[in-house]
Residue frames as qw, qx, qy, qz and C-alpha x, y, z in Angstrom:
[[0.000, 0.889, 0.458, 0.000, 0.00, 0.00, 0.00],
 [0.390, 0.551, 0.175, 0.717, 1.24, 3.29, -1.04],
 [0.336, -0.652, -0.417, 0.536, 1.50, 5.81, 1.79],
 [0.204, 0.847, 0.318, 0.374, 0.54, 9.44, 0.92],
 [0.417, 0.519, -0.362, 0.653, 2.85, 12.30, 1.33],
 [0.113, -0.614, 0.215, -0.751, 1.24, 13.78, 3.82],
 [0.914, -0.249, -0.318, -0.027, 1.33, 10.42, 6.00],
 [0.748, 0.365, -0.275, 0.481, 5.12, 11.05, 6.04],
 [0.133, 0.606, -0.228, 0.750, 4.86, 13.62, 8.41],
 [0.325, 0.043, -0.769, 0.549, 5.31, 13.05, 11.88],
 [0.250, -0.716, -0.647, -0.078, 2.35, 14.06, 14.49],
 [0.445, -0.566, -0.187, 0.668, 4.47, 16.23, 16.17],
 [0.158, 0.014, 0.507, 0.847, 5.43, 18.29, 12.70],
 [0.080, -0.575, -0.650, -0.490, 1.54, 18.02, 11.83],
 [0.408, -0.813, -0.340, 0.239, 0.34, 20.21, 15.40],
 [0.342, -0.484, -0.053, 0.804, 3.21, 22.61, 14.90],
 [0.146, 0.148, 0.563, 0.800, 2.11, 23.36, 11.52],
 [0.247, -0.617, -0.720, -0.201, -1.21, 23.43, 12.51],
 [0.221, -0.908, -0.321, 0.152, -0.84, 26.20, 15.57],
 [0.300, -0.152, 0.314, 0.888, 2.36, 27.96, 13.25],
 [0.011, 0.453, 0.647, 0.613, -1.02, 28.32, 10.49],
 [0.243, -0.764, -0.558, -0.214, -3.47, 29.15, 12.92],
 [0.383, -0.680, -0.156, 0.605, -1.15, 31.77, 14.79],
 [0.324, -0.131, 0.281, 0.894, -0.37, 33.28, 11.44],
 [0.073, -0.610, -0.621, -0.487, -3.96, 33.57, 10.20],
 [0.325, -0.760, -0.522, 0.208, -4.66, 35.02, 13.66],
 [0.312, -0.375, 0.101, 0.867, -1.66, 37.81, 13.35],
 [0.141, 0.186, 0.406, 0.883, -2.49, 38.93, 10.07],
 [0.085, -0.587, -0.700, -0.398, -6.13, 39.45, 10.78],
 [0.253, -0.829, -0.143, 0.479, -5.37, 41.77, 14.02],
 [0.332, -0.234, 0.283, 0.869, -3.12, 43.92, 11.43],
 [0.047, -0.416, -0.607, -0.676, -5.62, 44.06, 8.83],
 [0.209, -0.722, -0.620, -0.223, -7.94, 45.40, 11.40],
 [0.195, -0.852, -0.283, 0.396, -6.18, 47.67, 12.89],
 [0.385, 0.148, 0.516, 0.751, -4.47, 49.02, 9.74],
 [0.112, -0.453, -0.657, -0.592, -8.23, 49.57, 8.40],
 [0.388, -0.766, -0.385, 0.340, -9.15, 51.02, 12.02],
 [0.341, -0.444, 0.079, 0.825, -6.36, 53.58, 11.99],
 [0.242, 0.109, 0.478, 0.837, -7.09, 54.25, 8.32],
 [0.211, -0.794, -0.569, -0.038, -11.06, 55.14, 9.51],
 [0.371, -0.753, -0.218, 0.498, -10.14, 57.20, 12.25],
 [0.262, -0.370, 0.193, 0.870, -7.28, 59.44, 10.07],
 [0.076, 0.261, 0.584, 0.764, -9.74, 59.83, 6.92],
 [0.240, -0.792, -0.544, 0.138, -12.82, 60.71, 9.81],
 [0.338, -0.701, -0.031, 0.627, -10.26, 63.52, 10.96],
 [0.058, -0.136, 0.371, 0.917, -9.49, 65.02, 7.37],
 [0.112, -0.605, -0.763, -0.199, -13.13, 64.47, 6.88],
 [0.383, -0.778, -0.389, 0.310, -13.98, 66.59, 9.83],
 [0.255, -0.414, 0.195, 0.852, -10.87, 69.22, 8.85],
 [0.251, 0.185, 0.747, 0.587, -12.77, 69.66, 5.47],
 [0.109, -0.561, -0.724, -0.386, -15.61, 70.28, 6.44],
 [0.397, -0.732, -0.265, 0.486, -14.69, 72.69, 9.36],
 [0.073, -0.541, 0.238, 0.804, -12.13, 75.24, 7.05],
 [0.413, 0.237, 0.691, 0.544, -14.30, 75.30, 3.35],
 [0.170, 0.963, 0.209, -0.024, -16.32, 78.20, 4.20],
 [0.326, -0.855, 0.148, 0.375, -13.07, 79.82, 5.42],
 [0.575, -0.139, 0.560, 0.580, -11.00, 78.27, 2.72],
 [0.492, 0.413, 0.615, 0.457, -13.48, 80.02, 0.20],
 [0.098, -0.959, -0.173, 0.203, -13.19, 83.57, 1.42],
 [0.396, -0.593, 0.387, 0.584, -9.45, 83.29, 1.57],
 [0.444, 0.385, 0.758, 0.283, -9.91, 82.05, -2.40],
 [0.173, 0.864, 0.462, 0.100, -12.23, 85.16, -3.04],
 [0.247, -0.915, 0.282, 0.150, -9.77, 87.68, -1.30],
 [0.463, -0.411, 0.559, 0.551, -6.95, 86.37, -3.03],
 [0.434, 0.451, 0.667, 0.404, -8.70, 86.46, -6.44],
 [0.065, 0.991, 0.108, 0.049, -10.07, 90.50, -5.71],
 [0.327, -0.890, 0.209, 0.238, -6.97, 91.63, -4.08],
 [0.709, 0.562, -0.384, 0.185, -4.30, 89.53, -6.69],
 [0.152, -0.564, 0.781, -0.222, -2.61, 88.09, -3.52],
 [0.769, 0.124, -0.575, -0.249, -1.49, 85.15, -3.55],
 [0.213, 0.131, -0.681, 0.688, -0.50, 84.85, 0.19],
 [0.441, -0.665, -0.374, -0.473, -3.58, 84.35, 2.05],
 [0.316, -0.700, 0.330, -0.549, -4.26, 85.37, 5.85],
 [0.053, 0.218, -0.893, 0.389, -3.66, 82.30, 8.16],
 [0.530, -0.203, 0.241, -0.787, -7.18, 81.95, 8.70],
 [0.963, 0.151, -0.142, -0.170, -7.39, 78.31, 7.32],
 [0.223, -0.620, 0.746, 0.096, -4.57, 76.08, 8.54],
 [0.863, 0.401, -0.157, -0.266, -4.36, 73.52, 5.85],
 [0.883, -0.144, 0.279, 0.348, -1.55, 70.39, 5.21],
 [0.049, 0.637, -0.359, -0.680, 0.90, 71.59, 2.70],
 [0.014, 0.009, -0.772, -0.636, -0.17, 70.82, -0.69],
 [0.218, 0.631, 0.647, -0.368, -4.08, 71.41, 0.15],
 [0.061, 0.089, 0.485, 0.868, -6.00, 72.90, -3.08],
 [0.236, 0.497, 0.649, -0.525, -9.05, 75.00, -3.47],
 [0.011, -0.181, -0.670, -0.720, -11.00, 75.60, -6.34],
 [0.266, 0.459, 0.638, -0.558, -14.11, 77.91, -6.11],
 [0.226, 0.273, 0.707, 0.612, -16.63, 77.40, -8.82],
 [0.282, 0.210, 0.186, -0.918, -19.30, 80.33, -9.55],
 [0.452, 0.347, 0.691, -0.444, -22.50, 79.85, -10.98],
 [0.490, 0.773, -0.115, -0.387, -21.90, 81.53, -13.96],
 [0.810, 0.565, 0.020, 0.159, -19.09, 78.90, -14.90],
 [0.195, 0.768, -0.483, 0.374, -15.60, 80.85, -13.59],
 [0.849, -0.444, -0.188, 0.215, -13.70, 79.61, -10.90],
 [0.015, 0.910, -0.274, 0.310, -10.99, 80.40, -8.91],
 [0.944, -0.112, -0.219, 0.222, -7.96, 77.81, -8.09],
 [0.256, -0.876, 0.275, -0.303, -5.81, 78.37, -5.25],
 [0.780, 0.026, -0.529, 0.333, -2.91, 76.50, -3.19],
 [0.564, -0.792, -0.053, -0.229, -3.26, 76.68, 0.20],
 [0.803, -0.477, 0.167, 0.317, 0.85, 76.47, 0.92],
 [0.309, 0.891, -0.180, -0.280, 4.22, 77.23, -0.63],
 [0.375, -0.387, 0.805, 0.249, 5.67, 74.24, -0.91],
 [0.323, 0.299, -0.811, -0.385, 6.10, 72.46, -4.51],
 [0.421, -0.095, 0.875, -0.219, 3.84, 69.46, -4.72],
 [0.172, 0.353, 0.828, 0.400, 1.62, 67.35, -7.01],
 [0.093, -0.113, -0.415, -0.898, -0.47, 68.74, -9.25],
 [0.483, 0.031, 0.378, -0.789, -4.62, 69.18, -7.99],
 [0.273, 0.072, 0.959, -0.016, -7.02, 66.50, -8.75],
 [0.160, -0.087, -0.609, -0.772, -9.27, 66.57, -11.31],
 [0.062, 0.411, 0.765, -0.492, -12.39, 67.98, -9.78],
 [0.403, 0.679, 0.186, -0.584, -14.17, 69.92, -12.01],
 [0.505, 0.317, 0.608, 0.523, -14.49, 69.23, -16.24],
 [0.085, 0.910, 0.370, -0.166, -15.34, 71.91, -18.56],
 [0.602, 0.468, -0.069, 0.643, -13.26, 74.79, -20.48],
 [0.258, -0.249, -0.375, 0.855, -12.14, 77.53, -18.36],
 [0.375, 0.165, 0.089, -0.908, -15.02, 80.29, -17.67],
 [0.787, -0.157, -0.175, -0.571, -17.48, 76.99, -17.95],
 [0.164, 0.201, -0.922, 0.288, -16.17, 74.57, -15.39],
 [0.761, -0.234, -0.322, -0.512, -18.72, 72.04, -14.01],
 [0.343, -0.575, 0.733, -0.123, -18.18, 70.24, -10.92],
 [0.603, 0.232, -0.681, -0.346, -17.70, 66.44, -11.28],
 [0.277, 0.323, -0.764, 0.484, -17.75, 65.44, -8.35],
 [0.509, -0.617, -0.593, -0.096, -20.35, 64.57, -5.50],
 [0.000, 0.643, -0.166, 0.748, -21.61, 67.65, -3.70],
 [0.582, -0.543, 0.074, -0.601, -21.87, 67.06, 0.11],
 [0.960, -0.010, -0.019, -0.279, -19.69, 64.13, 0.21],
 [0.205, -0.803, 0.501, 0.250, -16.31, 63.79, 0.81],
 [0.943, 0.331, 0.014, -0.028, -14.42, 61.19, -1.81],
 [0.591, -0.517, 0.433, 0.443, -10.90, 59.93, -2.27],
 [0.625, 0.774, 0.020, -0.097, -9.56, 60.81, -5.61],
 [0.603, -0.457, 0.480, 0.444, -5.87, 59.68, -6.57],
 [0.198, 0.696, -0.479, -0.497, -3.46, 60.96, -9.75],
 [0.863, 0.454, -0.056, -0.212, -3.39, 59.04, -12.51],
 [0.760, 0.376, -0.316, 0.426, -0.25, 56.65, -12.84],
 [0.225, 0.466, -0.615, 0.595, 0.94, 57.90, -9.39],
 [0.530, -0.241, -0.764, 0.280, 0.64, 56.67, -5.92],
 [0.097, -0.038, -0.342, 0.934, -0.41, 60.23, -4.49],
 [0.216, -0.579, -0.755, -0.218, -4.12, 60.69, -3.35],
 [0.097, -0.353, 0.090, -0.926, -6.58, 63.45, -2.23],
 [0.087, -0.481, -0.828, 0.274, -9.19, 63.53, 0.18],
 [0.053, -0.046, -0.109, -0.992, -12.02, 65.95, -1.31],
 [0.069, 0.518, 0.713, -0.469, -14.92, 67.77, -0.46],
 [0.052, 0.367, 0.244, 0.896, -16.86, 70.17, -2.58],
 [0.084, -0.485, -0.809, 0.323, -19.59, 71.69, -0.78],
 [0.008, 0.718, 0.311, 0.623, -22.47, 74.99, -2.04],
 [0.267, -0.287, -0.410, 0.824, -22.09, 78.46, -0.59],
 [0.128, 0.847, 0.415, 0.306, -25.33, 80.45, -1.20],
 [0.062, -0.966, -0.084, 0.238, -23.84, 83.68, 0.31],
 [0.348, -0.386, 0.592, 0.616, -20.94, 83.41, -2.34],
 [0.695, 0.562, -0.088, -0.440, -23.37, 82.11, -5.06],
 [0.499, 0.617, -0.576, -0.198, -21.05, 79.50, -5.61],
 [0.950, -0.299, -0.074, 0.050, -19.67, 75.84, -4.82],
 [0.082, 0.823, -0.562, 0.020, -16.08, 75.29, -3.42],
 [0.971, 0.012, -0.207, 0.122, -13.84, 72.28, -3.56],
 [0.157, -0.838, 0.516, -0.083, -11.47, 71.78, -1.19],
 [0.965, 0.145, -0.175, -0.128, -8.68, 69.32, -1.29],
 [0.279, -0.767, 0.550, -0.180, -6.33, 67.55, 1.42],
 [0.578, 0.318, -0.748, 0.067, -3.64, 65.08, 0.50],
 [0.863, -0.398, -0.009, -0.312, -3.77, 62.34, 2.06],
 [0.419, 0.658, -0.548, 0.301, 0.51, 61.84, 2.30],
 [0.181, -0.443, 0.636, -0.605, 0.75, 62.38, 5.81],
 [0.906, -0.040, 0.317, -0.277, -2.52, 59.33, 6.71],
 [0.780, 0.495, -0.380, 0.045, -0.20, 57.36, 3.81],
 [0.171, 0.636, -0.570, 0.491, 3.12, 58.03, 5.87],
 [0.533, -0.379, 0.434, -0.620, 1.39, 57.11, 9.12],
 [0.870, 0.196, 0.153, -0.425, -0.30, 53.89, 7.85],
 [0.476, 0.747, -0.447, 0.121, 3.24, 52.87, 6.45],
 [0.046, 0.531, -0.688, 0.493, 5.04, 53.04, 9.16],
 [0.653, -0.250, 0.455, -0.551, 2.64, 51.00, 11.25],
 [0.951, 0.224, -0.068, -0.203, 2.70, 48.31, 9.02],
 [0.252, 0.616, -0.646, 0.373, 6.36, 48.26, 9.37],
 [0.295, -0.429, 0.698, -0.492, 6.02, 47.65, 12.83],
 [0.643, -0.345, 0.553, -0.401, 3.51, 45.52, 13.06],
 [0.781, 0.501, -0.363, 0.090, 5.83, 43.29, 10.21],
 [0.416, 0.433, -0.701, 0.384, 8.38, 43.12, 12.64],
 [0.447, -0.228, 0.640, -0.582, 6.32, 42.92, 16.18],
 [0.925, 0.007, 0.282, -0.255, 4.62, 39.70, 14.50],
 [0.530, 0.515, -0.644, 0.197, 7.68, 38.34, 12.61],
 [0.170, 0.425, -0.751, 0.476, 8.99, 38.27, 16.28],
 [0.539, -0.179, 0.487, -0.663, 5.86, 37.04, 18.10],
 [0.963, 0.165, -0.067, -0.203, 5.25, 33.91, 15.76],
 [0.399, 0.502, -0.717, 0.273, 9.21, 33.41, 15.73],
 [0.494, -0.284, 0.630, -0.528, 8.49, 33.22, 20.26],
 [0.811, -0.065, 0.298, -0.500, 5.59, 31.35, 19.75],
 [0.814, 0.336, -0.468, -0.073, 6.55, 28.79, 17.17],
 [0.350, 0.465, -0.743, 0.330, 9.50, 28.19, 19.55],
 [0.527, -0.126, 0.543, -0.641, 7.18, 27.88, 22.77],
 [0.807, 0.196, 0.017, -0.557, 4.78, 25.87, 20.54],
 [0.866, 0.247, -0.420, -0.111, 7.01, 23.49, 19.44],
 [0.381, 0.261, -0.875, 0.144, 8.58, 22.91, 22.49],
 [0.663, -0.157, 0.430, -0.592, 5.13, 22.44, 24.62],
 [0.908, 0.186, -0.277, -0.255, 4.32, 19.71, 21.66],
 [0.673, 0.278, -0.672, 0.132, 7.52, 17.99, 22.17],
 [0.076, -0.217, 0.695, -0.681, 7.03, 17.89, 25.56],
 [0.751, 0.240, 0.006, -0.615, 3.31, 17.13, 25.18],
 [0.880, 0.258, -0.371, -0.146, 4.10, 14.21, 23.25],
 [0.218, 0.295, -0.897, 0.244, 7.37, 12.14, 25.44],
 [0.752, -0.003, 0.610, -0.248, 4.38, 9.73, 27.07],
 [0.832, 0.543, -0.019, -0.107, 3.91, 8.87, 23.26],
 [0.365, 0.697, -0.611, 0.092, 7.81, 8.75, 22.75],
 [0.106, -0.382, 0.879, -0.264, 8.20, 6.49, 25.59],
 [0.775, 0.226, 0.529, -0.262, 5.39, 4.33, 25.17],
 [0.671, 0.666, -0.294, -0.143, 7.02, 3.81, 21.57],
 [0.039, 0.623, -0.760, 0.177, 10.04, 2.89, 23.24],
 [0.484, -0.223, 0.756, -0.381, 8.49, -0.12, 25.42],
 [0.818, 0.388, 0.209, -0.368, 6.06, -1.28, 22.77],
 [0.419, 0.648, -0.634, 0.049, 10.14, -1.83, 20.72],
 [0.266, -0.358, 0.821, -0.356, 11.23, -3.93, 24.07],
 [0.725, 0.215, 0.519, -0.400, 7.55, -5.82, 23.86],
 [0.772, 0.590, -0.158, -0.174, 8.22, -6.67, 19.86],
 [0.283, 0.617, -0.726, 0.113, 11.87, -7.87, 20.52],
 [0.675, 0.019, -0.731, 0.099, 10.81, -10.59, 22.89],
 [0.092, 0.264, -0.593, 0.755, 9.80, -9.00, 26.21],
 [0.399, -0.412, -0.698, -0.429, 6.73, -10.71, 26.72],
 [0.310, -0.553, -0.729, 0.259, 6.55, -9.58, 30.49],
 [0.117, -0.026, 0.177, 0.977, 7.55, -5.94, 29.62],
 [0.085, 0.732, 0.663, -0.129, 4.31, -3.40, 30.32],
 [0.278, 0.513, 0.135, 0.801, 3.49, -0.08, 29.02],
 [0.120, -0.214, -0.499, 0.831, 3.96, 3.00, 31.28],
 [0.093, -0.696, -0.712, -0.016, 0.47, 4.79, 32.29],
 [0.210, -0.406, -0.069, 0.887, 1.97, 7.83, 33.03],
 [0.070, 0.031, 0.297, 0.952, 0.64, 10.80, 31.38],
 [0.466, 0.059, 0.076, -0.879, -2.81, 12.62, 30.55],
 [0.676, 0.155, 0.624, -0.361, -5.75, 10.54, 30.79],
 [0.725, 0.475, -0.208, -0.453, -5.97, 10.32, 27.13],
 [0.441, 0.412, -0.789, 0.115, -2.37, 8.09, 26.99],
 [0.287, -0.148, 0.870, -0.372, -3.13, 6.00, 30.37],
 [0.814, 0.378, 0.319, -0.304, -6.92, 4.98, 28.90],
 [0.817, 0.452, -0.340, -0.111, -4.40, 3.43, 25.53],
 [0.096, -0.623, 0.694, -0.347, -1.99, 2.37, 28.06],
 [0.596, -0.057, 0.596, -0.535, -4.13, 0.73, 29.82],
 [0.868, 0.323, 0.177, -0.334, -5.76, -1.07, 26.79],
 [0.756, 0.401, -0.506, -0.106, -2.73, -2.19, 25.32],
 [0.008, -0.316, 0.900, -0.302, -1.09, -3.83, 28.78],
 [0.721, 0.133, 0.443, -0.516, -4.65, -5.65, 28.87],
 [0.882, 0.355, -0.007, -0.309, -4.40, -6.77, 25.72],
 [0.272, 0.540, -0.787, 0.119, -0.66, -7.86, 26.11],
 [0.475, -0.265, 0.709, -0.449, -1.89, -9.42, 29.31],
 [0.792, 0.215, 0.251, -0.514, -4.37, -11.77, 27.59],
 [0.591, 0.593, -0.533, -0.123, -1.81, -12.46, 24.92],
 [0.166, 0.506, -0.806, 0.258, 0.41, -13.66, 27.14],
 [0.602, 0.054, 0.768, -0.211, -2.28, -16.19, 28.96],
 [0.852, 0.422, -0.114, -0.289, -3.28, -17.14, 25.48]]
């Protein structure tokens, strides 16, 4: 009879594999949830920033568009590389960076030629929107100002929730690396401990096959190994009055 491969493997081997699998399924799934926690919480908070500086973000917008400055008053404290873009009703608009640092280009939030721009976007709704062919993403909001006559769209990279969300994975790559490394090592040496009734009841049952016919297995151990103990020094016993 052909023994299958996976006969070949020892019991001891088969249980480490078994709580090596089921500790790794168990790691990844606490990362993935708090990954996908963290990532909630930081897109709740640029959510919440959005929707707190867009009136203010579309005054500063207006007053930099009357006055030709392009320096606005501090009144909005934005990330660096935050864009606004207020559309009018008639079709103009007015597109601003809210910093002075160099950074990707604005996200395509409005279609349309200049002096007829349409938003494209859902009004009232914040949405993630990421550059074509790059790895850089907004978090945007457009939202109507009747005492402007107009909608604004504001938009805050999302770099810094990236950056954050990074790094944690990092870690918690190396804080489970090193906690399945522990366990595995714990695990396999509870099994192999776990198992030496089975190692020594192997050992006697060798003695009992070579010709020790008064030769008994030991009972020691959890109740499972003493109840087969037991049943094979019974059935030796019997042998031997047969």
């Amino acid at each position: 009879m052909v023994s299958k491969p996976g006969s070949r493997l020892s019991l001891r081997a088969r249980l480490l594999i078994i709580a090596l699998a089921t500790l790794i399924v168990g790691t990844l799934a606490i990362d993935f949830t708090t990954v996908t926690a963290l990532r909630s919480f930081l897109v709740a908070r640029v959510d919440s920033q959005l929707t707190s500086d867009i009136p203010l973000a579309a005054r500063e917008l207006l007053h930099s568009s009357v006055y030709g400055d392009s320096s606005f008053s501090g009144l909005v404290s934005l990330p660096q590389g935050s864009y606004g873009e207020l559309i009018f009703s008639n079709g103009t608009s007015v597109v601003g960076q809210f910093s002075n640092s160099v950074s990707e280009p604005p996200p395509n939030v409005a279609t349309g030629k200049a002096g007829d721009q349409r938003i494209d976007i859902p009004v009232g709704h914040p949405i993630t929107i990421g550059l074509p062919k790059t790895n850089y993403t907004y978090r945007v909001l457009a939202a109507r100002d009747p005492s402007l006559g107009a909608t604004m769209i504001l938009s805050i990279p999302l770099a810094s929730v990236e950056s954050t969300l990074q790094r944690l994975e990092l870690a918690e790559f190396f804080v489970s690396l090193g906690v399945v490394l522990a366990l595995g090592l714990a695990g396999a040496f509870s099994i192999r401990l776990g198992l030496k009734p089975l190692e020594r009841m192997r050992a006697q049952a060798r003695d009992i096959t070579a010709g020790d016919s008064i030769a008994r297995v030991d009972d020691e151990g959890p109740q499972e190994i003493a109840s087969l103990a037991g049943t094979l020094n019974t059935m030796l016993e019997r042998l031997q009055e047969a």
